[in-house]
Residue, then its C-alpha position, 0 to 999 in steps of 0.5 A: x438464390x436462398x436468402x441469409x437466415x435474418x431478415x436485416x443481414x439478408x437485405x443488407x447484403x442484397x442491397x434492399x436496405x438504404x444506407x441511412x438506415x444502415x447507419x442508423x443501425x450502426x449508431x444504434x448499435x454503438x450507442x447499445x454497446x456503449x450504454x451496456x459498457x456504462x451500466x456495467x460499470x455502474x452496477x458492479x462498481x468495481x472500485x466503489x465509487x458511487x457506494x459499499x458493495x451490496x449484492x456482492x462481498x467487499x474485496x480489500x483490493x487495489x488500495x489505491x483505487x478503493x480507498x476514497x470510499x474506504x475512507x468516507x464509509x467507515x467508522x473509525x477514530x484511529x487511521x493506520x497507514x503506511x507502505x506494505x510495511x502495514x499490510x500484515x497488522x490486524x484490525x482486531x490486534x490494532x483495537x485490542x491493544x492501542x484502543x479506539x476503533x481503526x481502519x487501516x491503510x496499507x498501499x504497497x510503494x506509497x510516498x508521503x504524497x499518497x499518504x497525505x492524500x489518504x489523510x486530507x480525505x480521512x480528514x474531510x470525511x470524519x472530521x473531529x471524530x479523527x483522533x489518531x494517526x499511526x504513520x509506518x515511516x519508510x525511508x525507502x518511499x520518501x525517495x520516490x517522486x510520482x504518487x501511486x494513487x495518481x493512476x487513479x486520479x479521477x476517483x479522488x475528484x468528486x466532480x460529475x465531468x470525471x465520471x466518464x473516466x470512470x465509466x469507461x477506463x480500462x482499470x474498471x472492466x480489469x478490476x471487474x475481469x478480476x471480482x468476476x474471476x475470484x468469484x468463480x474460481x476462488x483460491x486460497x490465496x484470494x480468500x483473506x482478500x474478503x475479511x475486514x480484520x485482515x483488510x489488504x494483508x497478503x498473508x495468506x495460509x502455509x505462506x513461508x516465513x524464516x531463513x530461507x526465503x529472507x536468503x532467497x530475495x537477498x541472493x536474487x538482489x545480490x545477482x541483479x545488484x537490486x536493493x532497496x530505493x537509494x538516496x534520492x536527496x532531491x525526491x527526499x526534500x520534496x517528501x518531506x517538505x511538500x507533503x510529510x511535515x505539512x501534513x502534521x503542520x495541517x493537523x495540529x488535532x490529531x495525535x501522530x505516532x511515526x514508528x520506522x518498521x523494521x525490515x530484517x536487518x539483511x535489508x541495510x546489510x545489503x544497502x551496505x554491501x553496495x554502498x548505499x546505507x550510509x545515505x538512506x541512514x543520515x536520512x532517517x535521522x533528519x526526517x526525526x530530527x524534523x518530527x521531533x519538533x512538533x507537540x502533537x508527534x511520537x515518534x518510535x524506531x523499530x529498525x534497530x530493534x534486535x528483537x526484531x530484526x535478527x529475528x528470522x521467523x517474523x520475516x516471508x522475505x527479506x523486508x516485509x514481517x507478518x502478523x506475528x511481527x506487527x502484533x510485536x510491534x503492537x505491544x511495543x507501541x503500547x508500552x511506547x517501547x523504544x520511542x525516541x523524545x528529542x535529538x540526542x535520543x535520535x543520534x544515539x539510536x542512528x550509532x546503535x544501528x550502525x552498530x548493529x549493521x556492522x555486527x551483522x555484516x559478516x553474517x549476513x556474507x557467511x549466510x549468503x555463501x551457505x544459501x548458494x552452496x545450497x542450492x548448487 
């Protein structure tokens, strides 16, 4: 009989290899694959733990999980953040219009929770130097519960006994699937993924803005009875008071600028149609009744802002405004257009959108019988 190609699969399956030996290859092989699992890990650094990109571009990508480092190795005085309602401001618009020198923040779905942990880090890391904060306030996310960046967890501890978790998760080796699979098949739509002024913009070249994508969303939510997060009073009570309040109260040096960014105004009309506005409204205007009271807070509101929000063209769906929008606000913030200076203001400006709301109502009905008869 012709022995296998292979001098230690031949003896092993000829039985000429003892099983103490054969379990030592075993646990040599593991430890092999395991070591060869950490280092890769280690090299690549998908999330940049341990330091900034060298050998390979810095990708502006799950922002959950890269904005520890983010935070500790830029430099910046001016800290913009919020939902992906911030995803579409750019560096150089933010700088070239309010000054100083930022870095910004925007993590689709985050609460108050995550904020303030993005902030305690800022904080940490920068110390004085951190003058500004401008917080894009959602009230949709104050009615969320669970922190986004809690996927993550391990990568917000410094603590070596964590490091493990890091090494061998499997966020680390999908996270590398995917550097390694923009890099051997870019697309245009991962290109602006690559450019610090863009940093976590999802706009992208020839994306759709206007009519027509706006109606398409809010038909599918029409279809699905899919709106915006509802009241949640109980999650709204704990945002406000364990994270978004304390986070002002805890930094009485830092110059706050909480502005409501407008979503299209199809966006309350829809929370109208199901009976959902009139909550998510009374909220908005406790949250700036809260805020108001602090010396070291401006506070703004977009959503009522009709030039805004009847505006088609700055929206790519029924909520979210690109670049062209959030340089508007830009403008606006600096000229502190449409900021609101004490309780009275706040009321009158909570009448002027329901006002506005109840304008748009018959519109936003007739535009949704036009899409349908459209695409029949």
């Amino acid at each position: 009989m012709q022995y296998i190609p292979g001098e230690v699969l031949s003896k092993l399956l000829f039985r000429e290899m003892s099983c103490s030996r054969w379990g030592k290859i075993v646990i040599l092989s593991s430890l092999l694959i395991v070591f060869t699992a950490a280092a890769l890990v280690f090299t690549v650094d998908p999330h940049y733990r341990y330091r900034m990109p060298s050998f390979y571009e810095l990708v502006y990508y799950k922002p959950y999980a890269t904005a520890p480092r983010l935070l500790k190795s830029f430099d910046y005085d001016t800290l913009f953040m919020g939902s992906s309602m911030t995803r579409n401001f750019y560096l150089s618009d933010i700088d070239r219009t309010l000054g100083g020198k930022s870095l910004k923040l925007s993590a689709a779905g985050a609460t108050p929770a995550d904020l303030k942990k993005f902030l305690d880090i800022a904080r940490k890391a920068k110390g004085e130097k951190l003058k500004r904060v401008f917080y894009s306030l959602d009230t949709y996310a104050l009615n969320k519960t669970a922190p986004c960046y809690s996927e993550f967890d391990y990568l917000y501890r410094e603590d070596f006994k964590e490091e493990y978790r890091y090494l061998f998760s499997r966020q680390s080796y999908s996270s590398i699937y995917y550097l390694l699979k923009r890099k051997l098949r870019p697309r245009g739509k991962r290109q602006f993924q690559t450019d610090p002024d863009k940093m976590f913009s999802t706009e992208y070249p020839g994306m759709k803005f206007g009519w027509l994508p706006i109606m398409k969303e809010a038909a599918q939510n029409e279809l699905i009875h899919n709106t915006q997060t509802p009241a949640n009073p109980p999650a709204f009570e704990r945002s406000l008071k364990e994270y978004l309040l304390p986070m002002v109260k805890e930094n009485p040096g830092i110059r706050f600028y909480f502005y409501l960014a407008p979503s299209h105004i199809y966006t309350y009309c829809q929370s109208e149609q199901f009976r959902e506005a009139d909550d998510l409204i009374k909220q908005r205007t406790r949250v700036m009744k809260e805020l108001i009271k602090f010396p070291n807070v401006k506070l703004y509101d977009y959503q009522a802002d009709r030039s805004i929000v009847c505006t088609p063209g700055f929206f790519s769906d029924i909520r979210h405004f690109g670049s062209e929008g959030a340089r508007m606000i830009l403008k606006k913030l600096s000229c502190n257009e449409r900021q609101l200076r004490n309780e009275t203001e706040i009321s009158a400006n909570e009448k002027e959108l329901r006002s506005l709301i109840k304008e748009q109502m018959p519109v936003y009905f007739a535009d949704l019988k036009k899409y349908k008869e459209r695409k029949k």
